[in-house]
C-alpha positions as CSV (number, residue, x, y, z in Angstrom):
1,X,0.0,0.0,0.0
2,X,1.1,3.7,-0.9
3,X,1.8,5.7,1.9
4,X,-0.3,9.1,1.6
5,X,2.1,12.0,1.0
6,X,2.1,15.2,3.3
7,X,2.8,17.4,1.1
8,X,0.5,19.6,-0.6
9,X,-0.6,19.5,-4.2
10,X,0.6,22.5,-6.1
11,X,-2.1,23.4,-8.1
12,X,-2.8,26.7,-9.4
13,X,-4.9,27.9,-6.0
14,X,-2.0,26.5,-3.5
15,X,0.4,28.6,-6.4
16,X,-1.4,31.7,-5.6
17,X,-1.5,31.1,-2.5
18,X,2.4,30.8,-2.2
19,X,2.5,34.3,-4.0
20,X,-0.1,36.0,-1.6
21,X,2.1,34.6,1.7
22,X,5.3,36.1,0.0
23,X,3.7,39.3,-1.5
24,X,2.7,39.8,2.1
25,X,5.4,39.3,3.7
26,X,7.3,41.5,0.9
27,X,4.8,44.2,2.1
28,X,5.3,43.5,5.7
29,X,9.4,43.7,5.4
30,X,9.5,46.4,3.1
31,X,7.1,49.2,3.6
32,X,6.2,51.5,2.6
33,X,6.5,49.8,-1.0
34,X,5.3,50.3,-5.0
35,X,3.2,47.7,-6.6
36,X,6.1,48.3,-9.2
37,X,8.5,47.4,-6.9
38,X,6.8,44.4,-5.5
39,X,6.8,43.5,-9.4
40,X,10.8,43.6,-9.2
41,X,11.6,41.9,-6.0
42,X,8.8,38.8,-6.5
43,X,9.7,38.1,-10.2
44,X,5.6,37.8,-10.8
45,X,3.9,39.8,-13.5
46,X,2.2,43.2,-12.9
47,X,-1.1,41.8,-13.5
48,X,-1.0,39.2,-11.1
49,X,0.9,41.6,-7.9
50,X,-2.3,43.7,-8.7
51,X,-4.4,41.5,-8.5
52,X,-3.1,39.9,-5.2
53,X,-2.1,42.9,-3.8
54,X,-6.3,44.3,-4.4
55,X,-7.1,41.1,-2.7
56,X,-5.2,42.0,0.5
57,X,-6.7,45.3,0.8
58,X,-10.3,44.2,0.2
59,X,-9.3,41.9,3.4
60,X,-7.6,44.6,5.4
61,X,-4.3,43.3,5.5
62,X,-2.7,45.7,3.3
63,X,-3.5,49.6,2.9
64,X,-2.7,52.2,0.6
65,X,-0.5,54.8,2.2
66,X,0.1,57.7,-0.1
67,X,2.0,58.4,-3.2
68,X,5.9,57.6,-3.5
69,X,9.0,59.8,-5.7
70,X,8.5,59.2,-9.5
71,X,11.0,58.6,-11.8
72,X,8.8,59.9,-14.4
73,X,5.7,59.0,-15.7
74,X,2.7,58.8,-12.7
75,X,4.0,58.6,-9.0
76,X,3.1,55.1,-7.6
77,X,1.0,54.2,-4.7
78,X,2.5,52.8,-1.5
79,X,1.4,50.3,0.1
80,X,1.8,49.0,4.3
81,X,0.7,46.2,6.6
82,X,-2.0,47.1,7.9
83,X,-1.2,44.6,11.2
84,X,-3.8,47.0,13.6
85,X,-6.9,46.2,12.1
86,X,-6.9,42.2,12.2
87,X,-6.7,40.6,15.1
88,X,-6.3,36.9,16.2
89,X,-7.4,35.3,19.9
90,X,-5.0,33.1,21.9
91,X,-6.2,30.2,24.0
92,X,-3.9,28.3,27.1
93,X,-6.1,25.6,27.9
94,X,-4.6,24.6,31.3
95,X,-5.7,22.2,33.8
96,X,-6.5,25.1,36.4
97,X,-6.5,28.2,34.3
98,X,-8.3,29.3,30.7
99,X,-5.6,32.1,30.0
100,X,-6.9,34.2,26.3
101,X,-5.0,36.8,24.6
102,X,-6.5,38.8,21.9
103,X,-3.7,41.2,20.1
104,X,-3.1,42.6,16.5
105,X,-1.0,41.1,13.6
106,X,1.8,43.4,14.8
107,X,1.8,41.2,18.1
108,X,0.3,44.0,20.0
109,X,-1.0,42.8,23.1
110,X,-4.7,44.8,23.2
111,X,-6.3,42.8,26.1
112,X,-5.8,39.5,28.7
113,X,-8.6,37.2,29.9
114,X,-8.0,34.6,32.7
115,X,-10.5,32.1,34.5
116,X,-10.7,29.4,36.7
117,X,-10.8,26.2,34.4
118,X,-12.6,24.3,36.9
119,X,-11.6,20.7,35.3
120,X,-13.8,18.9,37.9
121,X,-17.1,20.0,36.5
122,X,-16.2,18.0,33.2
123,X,-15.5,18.7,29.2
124,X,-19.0,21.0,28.2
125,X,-18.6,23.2,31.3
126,X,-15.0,24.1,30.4
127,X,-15.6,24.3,26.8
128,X,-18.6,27.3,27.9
129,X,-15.8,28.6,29.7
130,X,-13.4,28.7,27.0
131,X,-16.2,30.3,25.0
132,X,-17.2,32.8,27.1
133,X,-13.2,34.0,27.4
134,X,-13.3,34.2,23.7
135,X,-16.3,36.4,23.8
136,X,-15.0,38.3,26.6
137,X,-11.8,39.0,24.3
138,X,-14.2,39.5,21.5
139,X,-16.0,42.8,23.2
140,X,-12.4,44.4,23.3
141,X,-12.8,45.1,19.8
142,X,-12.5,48.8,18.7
143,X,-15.7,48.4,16.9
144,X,-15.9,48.3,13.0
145,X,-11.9,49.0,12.7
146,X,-10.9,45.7,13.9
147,X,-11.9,42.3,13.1
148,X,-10.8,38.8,14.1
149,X,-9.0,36.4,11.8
150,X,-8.5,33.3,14.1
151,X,-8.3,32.0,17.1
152,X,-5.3,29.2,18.2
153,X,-6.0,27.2,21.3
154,X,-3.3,25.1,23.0
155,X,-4.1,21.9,24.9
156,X,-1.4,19.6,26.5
157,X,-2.8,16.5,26.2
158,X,-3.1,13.3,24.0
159,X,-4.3,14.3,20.5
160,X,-5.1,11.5,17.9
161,X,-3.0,11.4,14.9
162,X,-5.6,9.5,12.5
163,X,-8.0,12.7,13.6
164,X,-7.7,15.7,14.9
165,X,-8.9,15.4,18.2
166,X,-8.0,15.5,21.8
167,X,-8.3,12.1,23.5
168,X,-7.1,13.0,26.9
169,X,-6.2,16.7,28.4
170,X,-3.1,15.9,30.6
171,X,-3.0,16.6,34.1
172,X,-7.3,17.1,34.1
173,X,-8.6,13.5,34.5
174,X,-10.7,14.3,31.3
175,X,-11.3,12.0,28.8
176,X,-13.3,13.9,25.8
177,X,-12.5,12.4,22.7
178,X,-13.3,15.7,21.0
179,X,-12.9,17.1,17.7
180,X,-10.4,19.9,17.5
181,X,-11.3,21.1,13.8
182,X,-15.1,21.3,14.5
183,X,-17.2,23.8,12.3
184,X,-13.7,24.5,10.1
185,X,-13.6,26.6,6.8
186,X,-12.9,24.6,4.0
């Protein structure tokens, strides 16, 4: 039998992909930077940078800033992270503390949650827990200006490497047998 290969199949949406991750990152090292030069330093065709770079704005992660020196002919837009207006929500799922983080994608700390985790009561009651952290983290939002792109949640405990689930949190006596990708985008 053929063992299943972990790597990813590179067709033409894992491709762009690849390009979006490194025009981002391009953005993120370089700014304030030109479409134009974005063009130079990626090696992609001006079409496509424009088209992945119009992508990134529509999902906040990249701004226009302004206009930058010409060298004749129009002056080009610059472009920056925009790092403050997506956020992302950390989870410590210990065995007597739920410990949430929520900061920006420039790894600014905006607020802290901490509760009791309360292992005794079982699985659901720690879960609701969990869930009302996240919420909790959630209302810290500056309104409309921010928005959350993902929340990470670490366990320590026995996770199953047919599925993704936890089996057994470590150091809690619970055994859940729990999906961890439940409700995940496709």
């Amino acid at each position: 039998m053929m063992k299943k290969s972990s790597y990813p199949i590179a067709n033409s949406k894992y491709i762009h992909k690849l390009n979006t991750i490194r025009i981002l990152n391009l953005v993120r090292s370089n700014e304030p930077i030109s479409r134009a030069e974005l063009v130079k330093e990626c090696g992609l065709s001006a079409p496509t940078v424009s088209r992945i770079v119009e992508n990134l704005i529509e999902k906040r992660l990249v701004k226009e800033t302004g206009s930058g020196r010409s060298s004749g002919g129009r002056r080009p837009t610059l472009l920056e992270f925009s790092g403050h207006d997506t956020c992302i929500i950390g989870i410590d799922l210990g065995t007597t503390q739920i410990l949430g983080v929520l900061c920006d994608l420039n790894a600014n700390i905006i607020a802290e949650v901490s509760r009791p985790t309360h292992v005794k009561e079982g699985f659901h009651k720690v879960m609701q827990r969990t869930s009302k952290v996240i919420s909790d983290l959630q209302s810290q939002l500056k309104g409309n200006s921010q928005r959350i792109c993902g929340v990470g949640m670490a366990v320590a405990g026995l996770i199953s490497a047919e599925l993704p689930q936890v089996i057994r949190v470590i150091g809690s006596g619970i055994s859940c047998n729990q999906p961890l990708l439940a409700n995940r985008p496709s």
